[in-house]
Structures are given as C-alpha cells and as structure tokens.
N, C-alpha and C positions, 0 to 999 in steps of 0.2 A: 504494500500500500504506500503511494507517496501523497506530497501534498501538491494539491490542485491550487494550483494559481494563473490568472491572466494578467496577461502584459499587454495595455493599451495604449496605441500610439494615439489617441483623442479622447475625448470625454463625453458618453454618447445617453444625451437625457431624451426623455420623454417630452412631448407634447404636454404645454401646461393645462391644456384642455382633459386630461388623466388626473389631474389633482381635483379639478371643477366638478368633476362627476364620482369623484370619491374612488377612483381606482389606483392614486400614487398618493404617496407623500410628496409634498411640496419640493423635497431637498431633492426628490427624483425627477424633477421635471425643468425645463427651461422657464426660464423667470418670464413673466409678458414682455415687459418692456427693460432688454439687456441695456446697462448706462457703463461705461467707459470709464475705468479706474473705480468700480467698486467691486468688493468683496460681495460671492455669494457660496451658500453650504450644497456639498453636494450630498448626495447618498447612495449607492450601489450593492447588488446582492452579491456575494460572492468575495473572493481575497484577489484584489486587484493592483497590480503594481502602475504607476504614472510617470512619465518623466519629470521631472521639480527643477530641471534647469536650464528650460525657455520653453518658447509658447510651442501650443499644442491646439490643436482645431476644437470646438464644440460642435458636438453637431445632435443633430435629434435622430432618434431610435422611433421604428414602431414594433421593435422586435424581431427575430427571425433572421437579423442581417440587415435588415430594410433598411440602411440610412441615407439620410441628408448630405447635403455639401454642405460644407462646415456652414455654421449660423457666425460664430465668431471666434477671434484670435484669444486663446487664455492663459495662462499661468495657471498651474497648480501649486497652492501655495502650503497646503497639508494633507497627507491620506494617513486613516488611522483605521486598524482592521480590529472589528470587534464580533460577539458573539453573543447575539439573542437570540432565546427559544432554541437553542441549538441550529441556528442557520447562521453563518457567515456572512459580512456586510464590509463593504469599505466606506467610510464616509471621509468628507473632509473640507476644505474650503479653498474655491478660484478666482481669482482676478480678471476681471475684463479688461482685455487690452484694446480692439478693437472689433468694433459690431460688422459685419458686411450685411450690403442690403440688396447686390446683385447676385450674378450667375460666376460670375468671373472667378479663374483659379487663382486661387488667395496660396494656398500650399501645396510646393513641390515635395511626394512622399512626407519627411516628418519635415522637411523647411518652409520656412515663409519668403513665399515668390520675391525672388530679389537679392536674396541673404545666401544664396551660393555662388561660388567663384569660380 
C-alpha cells in the first residue's frame, strides 16, 4: 500500500453556482467577482501537492477532466492536508494576480506567456 497523492500544475474550483445550490463549500468554488491582489481560501478532497513559487493558472472544474482555460493568474500562498471523517482534504489560501477576461493563451504548459527565453 502507498500513499496517494496529486501533483497539480493549476488550481481547478468549481463553479460558484455549486455553492448557490448547496452542493460545495464556498472555499471549493471560484469567488463571483475574482479582485487583483486579494487573498482567497481554497478547499480540495484529496492530498494535493501545488507549486508555492510563482503563478499557476485557476481554472474551473465540472468534474471528470472537464476544464476551463485558466479564469486567472494565482499564487498559492499555503496548502495544509488534513483529515475529517476519515477523508482527506487539502485546503489553503491564493492570491490573485491577474483576472483574464478573454480566450487568449495566458500560459505556456506551467509559464506565463512571455516569461520564457
């Protein structure tokens, strides 16, 4: 038996319309309105590792793979793995760097368009 861990190059929340209808916690869903330089908590099932030193994409999940193109530029700024009821959880908290409001590639694999040489 080993231990089960993900390694995620992005941060992939739900639709805040999941929290609305009482199927997430707030800390698993993407904020309505993401604002630039603030702090927000995340929450995740599972023992998940993040990279902590530079930005990483946000993007939205509907499950199954399904995702978004990144919603915006983040920072992870703490993940901490804990255990209620016997299920595994990562929470922690991100910074918003920058919101995108187009289609356009913002990030190449884990860089931001621009920042490779």
């Amino acid at each position: 038996m080993g231990i089960q861990i993900e390694f995620n190059p992005d941060l992939a929340l739900r639709n805040i319309s999941e929290f609305a209808n009482n199927k997430r916690k707030i800390e698993e869903c993407i904020p309505e309105n993401l604002e630039v330089g603030r702090m927000y908590p995340f929450l995740k099932r599972d023992q998940r590792n993040y990279w902590l030193l530079g930005e990483i994409p946000l993007i939205e999940t509907q499950g199954n793979g399904n995702l978004s193109r990144p919603k915006a530029s983040i920072i992870i700024l703490e993940a901490t793995h804990f255990v209620d009821n016997n299920t595994l959880y990562t929470r922690g908290f991100y910074k918003v760097i920058e919101v995108f409001k187009d289609d356009a590639v913002h990030f190449e694999c884990f860089d931001r368009v621009g920042t490779r040489k």
